[in-house]
C-alpha positions as CSV (number, residue, x, y, z in Angstrom):
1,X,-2.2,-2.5,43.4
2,X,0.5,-3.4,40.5
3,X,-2.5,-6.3,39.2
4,X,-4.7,-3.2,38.9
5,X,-2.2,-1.9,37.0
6,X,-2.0,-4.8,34.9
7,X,-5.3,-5.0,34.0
8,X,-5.6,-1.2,33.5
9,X,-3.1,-1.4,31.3
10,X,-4.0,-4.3,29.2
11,X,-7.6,-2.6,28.9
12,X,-5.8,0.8,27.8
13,X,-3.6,-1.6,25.1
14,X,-6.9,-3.1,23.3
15,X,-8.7,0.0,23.2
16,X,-6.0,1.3,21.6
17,X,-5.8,-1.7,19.5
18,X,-9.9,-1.6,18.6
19,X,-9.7,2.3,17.7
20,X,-6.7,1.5,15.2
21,X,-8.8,-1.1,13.5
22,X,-11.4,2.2,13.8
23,X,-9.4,4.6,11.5
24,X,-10.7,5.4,8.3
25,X,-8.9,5.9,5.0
26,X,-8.6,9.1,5.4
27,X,-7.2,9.0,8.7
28,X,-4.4,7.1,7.2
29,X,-3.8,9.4,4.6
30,X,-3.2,12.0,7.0
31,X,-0.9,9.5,8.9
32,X,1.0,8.8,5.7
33,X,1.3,11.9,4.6
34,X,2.6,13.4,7.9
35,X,5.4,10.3,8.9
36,X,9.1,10.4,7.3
37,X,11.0,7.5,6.6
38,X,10.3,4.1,7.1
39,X,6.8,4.3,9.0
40,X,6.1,6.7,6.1
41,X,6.7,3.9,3.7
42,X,4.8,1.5,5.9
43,X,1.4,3.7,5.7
44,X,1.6,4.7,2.2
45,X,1.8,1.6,1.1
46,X,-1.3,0.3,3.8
47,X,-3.4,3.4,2.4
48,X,-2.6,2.0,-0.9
49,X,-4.5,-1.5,-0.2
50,X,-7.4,0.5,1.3
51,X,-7.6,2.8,-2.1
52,X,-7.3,0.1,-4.2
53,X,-10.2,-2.4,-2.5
54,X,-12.2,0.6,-1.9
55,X,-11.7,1.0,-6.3
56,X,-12.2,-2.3,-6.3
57,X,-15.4,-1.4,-4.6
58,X,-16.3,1.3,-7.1
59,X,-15.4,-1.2,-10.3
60,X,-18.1,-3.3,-9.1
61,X,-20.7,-1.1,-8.3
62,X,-20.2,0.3,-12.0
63,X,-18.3,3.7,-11.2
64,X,-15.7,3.4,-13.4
65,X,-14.5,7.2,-13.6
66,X,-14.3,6.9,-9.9
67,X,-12.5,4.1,-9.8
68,X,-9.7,5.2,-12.0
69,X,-9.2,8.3,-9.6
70,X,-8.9,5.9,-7.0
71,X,-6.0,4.1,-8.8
72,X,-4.5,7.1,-9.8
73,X,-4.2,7.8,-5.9
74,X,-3.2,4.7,-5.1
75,X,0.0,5.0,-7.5
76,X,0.6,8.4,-5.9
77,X,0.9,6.8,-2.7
78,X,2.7,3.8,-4.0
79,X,5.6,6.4,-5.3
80,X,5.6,7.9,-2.1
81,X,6.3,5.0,0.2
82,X,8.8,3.9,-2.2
83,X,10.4,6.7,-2.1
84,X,10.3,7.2,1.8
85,X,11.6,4.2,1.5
86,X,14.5,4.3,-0.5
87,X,15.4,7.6,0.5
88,X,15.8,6.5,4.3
89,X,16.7,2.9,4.0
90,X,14.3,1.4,6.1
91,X,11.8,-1.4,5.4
92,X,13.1,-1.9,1.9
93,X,12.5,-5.6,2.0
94,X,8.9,-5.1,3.9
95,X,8.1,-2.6,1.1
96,X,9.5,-4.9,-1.6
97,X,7.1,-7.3,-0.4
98,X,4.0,-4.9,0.0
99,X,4.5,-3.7,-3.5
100,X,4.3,-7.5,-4.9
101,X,1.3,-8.0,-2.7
102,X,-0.3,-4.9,-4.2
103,X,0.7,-5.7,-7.9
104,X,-0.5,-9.2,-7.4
105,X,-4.0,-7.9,-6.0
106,X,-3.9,-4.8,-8.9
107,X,-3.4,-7.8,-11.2
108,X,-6.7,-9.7,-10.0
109,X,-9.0,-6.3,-10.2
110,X,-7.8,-5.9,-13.5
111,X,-8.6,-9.4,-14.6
112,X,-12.2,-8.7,-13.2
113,X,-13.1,-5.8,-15.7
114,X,-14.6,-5.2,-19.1
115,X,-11.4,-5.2,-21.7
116,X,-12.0,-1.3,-22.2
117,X,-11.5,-0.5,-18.4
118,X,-8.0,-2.6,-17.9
119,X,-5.2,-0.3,-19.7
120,X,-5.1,1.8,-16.2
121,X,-4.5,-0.7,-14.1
122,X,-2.1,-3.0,-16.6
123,X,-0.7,0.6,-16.4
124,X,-0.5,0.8,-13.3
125,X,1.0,-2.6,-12.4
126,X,3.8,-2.5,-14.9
127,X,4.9,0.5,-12.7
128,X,4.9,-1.1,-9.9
129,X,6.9,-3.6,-10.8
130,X,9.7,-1.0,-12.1
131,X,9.5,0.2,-8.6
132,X,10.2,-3.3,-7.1
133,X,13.0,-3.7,-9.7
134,X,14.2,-0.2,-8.3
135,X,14.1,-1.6,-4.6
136,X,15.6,-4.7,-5.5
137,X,18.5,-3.0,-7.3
138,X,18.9,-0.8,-4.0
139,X,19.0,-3.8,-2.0
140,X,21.3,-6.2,-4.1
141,X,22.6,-3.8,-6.9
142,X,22.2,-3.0,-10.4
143,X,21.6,-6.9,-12.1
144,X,19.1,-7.4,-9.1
145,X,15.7,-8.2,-10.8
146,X,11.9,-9.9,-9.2
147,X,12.0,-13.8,-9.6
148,X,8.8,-13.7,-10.7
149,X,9.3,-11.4,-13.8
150,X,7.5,-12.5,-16.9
């Protein structure tokens, strides 16, 4: 009986596992929007990828005034998780480090577009890195600043 159990419950974990890979953008923006605290700061900051590679998405296919409404959500969502997590104090590092991923990645779409469509996003990415500096100053006080600051 318990290696019936076993596998049952193995089955029940990757089903569970496939429908998460499943969840729409959407889905996660619900998620977000309903967490606190750290795990709020964790799917604010995944909805923000999604946003900004569906934009990405949108950039290419020519849709530029979409686009920019996607990267306006995305740095609503960015604040948000920054905030969730600076106001709780959990996954400061882990959001430190989604935030460089996301400006790094902002930084690559916005080297992919006509000069005219980049102020957003060079906009957009010079904010996110005053929100690392912010974490980073949480984490190790006021003279803290990114490495990587040009």
């Amino acid at each position: 009986m318990s290696r019936a159990w076993q596998i049952a419950m193995v089955l029940f974990l990757l089903s569970c596992f496939a429908q998460a890979k499943n969840e729409t953008l959407e889905d996660l923006k619900k998620r977000a929007d309903a967490a606190h605290g750290g795990e709020q700061a964790k799917l604010c900051l995944e909805y923000a990828h999604g946003e900004l590679e569906q934009a990405n998405d949108l950039f290419t296919k020519g849709d530029v005034d979409a686009a920019q409404v996607g990267i306006t959500s995305v740095m609503e969502y960015v604040r948000k998780g920054t905030h969730a997590a600076t106001s709780s104090g959990k996954r400061l590092k882990q959001t430190e480090i989604e935030l460089r991923k996301l400006e790094k990645r902002m930084k690559d779409v916005e080297a992919s577009l006509n000069l005219d469509d980049r102020p957003p996003l060079r906009k957009a990415g010079e904010e996110i890195e005053q929100l690392r500096a912010g974490l980073l100053a949480v984490m190790f006080g006021e003279k803290a600043e990114p490495k990587d600051k040009s």
